[in-house]
Residue frames as a rotation matrix with the C-alpha (Angstrom) as fourth column:
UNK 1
0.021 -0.921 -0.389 0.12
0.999 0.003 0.049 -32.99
-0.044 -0.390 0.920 -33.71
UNK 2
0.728 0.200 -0.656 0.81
0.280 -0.960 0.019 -29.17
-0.625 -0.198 -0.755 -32.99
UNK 3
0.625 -0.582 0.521 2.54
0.636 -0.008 -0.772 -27.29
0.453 0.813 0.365 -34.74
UNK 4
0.386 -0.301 -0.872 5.47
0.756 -0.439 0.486 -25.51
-0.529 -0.847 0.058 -33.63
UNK 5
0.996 0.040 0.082 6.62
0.087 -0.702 -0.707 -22.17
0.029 0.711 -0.702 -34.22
UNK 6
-0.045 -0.975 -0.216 9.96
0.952 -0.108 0.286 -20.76
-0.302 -0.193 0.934 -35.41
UNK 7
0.551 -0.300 -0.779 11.04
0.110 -0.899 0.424 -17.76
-0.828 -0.319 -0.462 -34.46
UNK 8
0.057 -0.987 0.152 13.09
0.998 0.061 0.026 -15.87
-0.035 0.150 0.988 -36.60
UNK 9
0.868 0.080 -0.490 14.54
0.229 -0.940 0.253 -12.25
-0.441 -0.332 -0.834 -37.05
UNK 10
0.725 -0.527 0.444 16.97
0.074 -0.581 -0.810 -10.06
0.685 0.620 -0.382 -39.25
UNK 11
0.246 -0.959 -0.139 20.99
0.969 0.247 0.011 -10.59
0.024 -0.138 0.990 -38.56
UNK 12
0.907 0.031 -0.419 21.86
0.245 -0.850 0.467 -7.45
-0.342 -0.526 -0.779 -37.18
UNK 13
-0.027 -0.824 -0.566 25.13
-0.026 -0.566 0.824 -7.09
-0.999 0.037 -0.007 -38.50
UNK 14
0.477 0.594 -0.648 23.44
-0.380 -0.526 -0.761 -7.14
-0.793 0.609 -0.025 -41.96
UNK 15
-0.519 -0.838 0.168 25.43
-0.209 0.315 0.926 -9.78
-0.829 0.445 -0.339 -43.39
UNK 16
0.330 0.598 -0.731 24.31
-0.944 0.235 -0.233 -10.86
0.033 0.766 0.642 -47.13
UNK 17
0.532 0.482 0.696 22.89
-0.407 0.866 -0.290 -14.10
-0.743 -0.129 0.657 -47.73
UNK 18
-0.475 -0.878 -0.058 25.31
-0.241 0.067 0.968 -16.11
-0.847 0.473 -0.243 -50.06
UNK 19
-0.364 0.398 0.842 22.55
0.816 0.572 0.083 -17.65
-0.449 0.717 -0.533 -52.43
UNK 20
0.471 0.842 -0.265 19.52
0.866 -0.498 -0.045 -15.16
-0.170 -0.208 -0.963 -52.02
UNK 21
-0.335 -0.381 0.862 21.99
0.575 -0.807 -0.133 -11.73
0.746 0.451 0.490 -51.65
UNK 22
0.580 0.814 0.018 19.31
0.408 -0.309 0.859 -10.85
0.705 -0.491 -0.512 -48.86
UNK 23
-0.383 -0.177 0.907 20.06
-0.911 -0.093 -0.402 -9.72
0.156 -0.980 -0.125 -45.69
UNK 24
-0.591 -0.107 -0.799 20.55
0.190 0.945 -0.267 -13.16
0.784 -0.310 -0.538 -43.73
UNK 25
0.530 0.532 0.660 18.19
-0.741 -0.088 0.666 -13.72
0.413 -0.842 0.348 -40.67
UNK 26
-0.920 -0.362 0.153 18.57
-0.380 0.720 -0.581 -15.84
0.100 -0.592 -0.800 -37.60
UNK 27
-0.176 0.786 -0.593 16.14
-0.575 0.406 0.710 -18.47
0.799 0.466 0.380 -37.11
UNK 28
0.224 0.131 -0.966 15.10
0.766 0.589 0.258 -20.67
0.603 -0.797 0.032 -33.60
UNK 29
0.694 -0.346 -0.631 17.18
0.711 0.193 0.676 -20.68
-0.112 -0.918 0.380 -30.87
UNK 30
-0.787 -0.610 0.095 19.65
0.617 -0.777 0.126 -17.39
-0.003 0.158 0.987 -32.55
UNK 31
-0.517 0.398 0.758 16.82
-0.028 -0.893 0.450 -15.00
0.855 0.212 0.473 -32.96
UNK 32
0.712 0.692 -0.119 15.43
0.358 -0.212 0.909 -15.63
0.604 -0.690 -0.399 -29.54
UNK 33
0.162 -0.983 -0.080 19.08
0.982 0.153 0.109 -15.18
-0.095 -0.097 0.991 -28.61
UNK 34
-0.588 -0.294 0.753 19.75
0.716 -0.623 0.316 -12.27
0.376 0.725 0.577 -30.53
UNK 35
0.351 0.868 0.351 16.16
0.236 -0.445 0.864 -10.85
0.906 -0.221 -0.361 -28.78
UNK 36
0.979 0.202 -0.029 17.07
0.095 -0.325 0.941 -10.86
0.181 -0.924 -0.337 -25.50
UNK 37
0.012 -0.896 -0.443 20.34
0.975 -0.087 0.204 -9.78
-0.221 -0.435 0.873 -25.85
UNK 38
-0.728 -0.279 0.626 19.46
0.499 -0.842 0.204 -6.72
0.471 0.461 0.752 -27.77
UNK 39
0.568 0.606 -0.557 16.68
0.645 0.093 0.758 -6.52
0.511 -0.790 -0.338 -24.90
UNK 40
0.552 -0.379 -0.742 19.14
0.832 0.197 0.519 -6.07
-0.051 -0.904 0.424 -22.36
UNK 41
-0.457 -0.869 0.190 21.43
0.861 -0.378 0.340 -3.50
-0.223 0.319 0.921 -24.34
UNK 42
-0.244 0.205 0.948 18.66
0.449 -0.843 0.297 -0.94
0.860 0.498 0.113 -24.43
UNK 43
-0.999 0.002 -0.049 18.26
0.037 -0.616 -0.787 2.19
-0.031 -0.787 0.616 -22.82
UNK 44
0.253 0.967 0.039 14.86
0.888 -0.216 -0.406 3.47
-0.384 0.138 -0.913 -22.44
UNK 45
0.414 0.258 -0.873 14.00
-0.119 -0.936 -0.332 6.19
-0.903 0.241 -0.356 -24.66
UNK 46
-0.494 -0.866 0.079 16.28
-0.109 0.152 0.982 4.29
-0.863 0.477 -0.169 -27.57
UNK 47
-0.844 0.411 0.346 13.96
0.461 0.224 0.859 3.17
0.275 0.884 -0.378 -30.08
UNK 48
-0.852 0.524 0.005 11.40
-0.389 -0.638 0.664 5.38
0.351 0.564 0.747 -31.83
UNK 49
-0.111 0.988 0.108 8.10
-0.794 -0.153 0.588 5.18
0.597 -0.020 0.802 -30.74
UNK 50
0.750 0.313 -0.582 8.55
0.196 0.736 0.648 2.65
0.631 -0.600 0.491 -27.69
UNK 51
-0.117 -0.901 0.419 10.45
-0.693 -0.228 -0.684 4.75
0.711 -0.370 -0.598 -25.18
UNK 52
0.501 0.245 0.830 9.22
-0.818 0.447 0.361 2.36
-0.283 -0.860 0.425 -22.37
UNK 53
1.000 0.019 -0.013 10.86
-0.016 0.979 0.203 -0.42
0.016 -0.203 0.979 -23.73
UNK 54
0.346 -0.935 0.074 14.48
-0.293 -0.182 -0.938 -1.25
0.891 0.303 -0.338 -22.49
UNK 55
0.683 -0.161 -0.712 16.51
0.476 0.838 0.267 -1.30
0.554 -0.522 0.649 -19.19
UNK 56
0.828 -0.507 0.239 18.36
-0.476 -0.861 -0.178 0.66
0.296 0.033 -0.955 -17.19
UNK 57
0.720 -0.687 -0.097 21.45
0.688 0.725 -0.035 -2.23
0.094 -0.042 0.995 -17.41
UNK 58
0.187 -0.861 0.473 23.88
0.758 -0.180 -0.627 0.32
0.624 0.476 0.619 -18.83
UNK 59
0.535 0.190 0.823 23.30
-0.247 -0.897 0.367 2.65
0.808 -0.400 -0.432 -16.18
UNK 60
0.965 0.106 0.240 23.74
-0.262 0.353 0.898 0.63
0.010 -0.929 0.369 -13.50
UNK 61
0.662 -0.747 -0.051 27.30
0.730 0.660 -0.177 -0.26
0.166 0.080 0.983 -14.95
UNK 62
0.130 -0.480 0.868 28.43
-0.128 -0.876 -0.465 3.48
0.983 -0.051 -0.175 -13.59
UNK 63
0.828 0.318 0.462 27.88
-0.449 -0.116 0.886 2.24
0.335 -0.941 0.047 -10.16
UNK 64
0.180 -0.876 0.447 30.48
-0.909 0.026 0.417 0.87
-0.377 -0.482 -0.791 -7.87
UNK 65
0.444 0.243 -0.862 31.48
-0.583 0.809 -0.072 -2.86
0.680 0.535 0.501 -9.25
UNK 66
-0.822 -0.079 0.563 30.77
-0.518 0.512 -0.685 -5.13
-0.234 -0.855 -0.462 -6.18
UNK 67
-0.924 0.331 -0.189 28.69
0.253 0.904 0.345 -7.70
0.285 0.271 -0.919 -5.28
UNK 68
-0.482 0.871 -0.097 25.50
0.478 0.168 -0.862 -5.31
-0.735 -0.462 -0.497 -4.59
UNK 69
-0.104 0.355 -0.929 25.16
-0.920 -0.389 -0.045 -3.57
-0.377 0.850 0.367 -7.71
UNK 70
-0.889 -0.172 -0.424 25.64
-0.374 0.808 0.455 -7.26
0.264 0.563 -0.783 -9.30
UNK 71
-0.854 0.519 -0.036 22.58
0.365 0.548 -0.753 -7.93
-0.371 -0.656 -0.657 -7.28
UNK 72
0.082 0.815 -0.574 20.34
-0.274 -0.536 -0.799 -4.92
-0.958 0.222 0.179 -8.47
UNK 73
-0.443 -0.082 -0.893 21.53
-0.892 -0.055 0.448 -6.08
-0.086 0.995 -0.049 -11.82
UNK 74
-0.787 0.615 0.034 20.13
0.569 0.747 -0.345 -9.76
-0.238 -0.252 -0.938 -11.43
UNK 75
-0.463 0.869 -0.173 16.97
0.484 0.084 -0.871 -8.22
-0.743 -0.488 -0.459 -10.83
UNK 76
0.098 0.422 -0.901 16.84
-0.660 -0.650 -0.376 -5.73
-0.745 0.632 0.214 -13.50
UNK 77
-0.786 -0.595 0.168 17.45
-0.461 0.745 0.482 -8.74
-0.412 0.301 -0.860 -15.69
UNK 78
-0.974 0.228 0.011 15.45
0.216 0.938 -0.271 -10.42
-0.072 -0.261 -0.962 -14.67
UNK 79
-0.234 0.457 -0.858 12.63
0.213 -0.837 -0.504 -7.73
-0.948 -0.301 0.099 -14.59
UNK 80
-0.329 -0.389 -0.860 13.45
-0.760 -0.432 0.486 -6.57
-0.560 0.814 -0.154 -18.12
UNK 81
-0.942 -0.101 -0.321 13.44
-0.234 0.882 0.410 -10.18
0.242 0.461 -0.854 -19.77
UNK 82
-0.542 0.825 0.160 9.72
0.695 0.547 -0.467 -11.33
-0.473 -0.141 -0.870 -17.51
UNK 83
0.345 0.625 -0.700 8.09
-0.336 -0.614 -0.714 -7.41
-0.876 0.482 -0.002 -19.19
UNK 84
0.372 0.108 -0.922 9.14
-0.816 -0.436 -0.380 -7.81
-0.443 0.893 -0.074 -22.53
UNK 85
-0.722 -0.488 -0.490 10.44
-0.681 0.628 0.378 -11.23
0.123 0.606 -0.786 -23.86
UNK 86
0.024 0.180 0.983 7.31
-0.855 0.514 -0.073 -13.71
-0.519 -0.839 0.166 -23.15
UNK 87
0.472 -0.143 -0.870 9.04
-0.628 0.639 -0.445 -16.16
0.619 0.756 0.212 -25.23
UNK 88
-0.145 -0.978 -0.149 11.22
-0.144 0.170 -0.975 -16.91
0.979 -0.120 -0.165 -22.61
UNK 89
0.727 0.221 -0.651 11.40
0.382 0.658 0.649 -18.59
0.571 -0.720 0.394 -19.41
UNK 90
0.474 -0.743 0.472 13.68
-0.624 -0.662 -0.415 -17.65
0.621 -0.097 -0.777 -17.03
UNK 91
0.460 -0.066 -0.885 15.83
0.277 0.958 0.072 -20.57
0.844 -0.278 0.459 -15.52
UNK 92
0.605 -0.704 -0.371 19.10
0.722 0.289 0.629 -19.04
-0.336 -0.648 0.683 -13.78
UNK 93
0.818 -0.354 0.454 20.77
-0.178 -0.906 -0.385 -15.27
0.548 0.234 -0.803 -13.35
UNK 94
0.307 -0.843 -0.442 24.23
0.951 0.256 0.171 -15.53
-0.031 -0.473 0.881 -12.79
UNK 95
0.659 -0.389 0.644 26.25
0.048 -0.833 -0.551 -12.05
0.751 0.394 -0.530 -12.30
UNK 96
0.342 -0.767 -0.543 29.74
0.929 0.190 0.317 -12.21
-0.140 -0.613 0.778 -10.89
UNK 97
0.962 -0.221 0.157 31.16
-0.115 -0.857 -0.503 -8.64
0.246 0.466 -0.850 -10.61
UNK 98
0.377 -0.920 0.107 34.94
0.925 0.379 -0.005 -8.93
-0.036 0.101 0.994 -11.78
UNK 99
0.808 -0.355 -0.470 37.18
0.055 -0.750 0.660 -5.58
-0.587 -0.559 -0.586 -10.32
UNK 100
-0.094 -0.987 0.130 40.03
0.418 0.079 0.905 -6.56
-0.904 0.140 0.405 -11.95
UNK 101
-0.702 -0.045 0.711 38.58
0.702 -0.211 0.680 -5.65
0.119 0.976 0.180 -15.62
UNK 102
-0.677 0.603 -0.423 35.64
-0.083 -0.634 -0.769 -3.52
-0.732 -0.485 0.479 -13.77
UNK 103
-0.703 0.233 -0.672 33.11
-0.418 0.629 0.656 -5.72
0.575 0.742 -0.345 -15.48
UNK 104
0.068 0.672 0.737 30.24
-0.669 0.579 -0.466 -7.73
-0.740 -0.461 0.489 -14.68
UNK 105
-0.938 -0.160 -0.309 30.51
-0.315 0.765 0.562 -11.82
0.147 0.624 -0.767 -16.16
UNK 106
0.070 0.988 0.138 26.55
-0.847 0.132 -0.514 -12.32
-0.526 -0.081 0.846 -16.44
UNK 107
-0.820 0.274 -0.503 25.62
-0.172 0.720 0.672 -15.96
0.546 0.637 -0.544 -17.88
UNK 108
-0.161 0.977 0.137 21.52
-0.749 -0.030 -0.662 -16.42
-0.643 -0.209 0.737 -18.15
UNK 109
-0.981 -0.119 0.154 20.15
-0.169 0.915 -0.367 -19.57
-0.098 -0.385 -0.918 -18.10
UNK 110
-0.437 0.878 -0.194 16.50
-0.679 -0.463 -0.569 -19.98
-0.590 -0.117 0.799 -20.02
UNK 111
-0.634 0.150 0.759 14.13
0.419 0.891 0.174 -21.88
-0.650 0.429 -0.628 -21.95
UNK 112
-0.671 0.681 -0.293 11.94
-0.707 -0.468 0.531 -20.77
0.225 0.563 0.795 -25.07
UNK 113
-0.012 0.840 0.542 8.34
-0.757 0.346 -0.554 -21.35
-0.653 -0.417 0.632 -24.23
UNK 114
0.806 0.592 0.005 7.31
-0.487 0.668 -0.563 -25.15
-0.337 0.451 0.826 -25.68
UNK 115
0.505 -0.485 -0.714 10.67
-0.399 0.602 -0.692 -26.27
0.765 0.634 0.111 -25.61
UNK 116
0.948 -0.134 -0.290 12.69
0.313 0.572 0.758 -28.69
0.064 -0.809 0.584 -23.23
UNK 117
0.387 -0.897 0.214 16.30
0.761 0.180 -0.623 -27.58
0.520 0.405 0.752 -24.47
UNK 118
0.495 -0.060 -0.867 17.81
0.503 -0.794 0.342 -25.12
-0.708 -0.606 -0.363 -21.97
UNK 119
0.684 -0.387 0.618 19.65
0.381 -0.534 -0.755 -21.97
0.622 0.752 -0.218 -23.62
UNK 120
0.325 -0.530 -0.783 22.78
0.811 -0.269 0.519 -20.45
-0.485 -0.804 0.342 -22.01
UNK 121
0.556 -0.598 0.578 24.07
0.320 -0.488 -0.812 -17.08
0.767 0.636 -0.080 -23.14
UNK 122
0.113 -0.841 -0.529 27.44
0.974 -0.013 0.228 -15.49
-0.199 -0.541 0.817 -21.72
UNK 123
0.722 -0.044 0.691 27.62
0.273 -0.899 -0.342 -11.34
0.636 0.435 -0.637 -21.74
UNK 124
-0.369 -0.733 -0.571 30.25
0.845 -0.521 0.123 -9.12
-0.388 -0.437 0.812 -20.20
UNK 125
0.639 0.766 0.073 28.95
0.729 -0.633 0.260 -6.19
0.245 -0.113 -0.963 -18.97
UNK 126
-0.162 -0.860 -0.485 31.13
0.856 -0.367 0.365 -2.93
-0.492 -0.356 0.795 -19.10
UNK 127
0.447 0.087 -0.890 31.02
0.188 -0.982 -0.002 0.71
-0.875 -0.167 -0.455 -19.14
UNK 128
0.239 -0.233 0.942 31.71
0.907 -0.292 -0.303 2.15
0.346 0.928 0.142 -22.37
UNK 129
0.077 -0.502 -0.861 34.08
0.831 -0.445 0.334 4.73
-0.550 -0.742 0.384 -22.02
């Protein structure tokens, strides 16, 4: 029988473990989670020695909010996630761009390699003012 791996990866908001005291990790199906959302949320040039790795998401959220920027986003997305996550499958980009809150409602649709269980995450995308 193979073995399978599990992913895991330091809890980012640095909570302490109740038993242990540690810093708490996420484990599976949260730290692959957790990956490709904090994926998406970089710029390029953010993190120390690896300016190449990131996205130019947050950029793109200066642009007009319609239903062709919502498009170039898709792609960078999609882009982003197939260079640098290859944990991850990629099932279904959704990006609805919502005027009223001048927003983008993005829900991605994916599978971690060697598993059958789809994953769904939900982001709202918006301009930090």
């Amino acid at each position: 029988m193979a073995e399978q791996r599990v992913f895991s990866d330091l809890d980012l908001t640095f909570a302490k473990h109740p038993v242990t005291k540690d810093v708490s990790k996420k484990i599976k199906d949260q730290a692959i989670i957790g990956a490709v959302r904090n994926l998406l949320l970089t710029k390029f040039y953010e993190r120390p020695f690896n300016p190449t790795l990131g996205s130019n998401i947050t950029q793109l959220l200066f642009e007009p909010v319609d239903f062709v920027t919502a498009s170039i986003l898709s792609k960078e997305i999609s882009t982003t996630i197939q260079n640098y996550e290859p944990r991850v499958s990629i099932n279904e980009i959704i990006v609805t761009p919502d005027n009223e809150n001048q927003r983008y409602d993005v829900t991605l649709k994916f599978f971690i390699v060697n598993s059958v269980k789809p994953i769904t995450i939900a982001l709202f995308l918006n301009r930090l003012r």
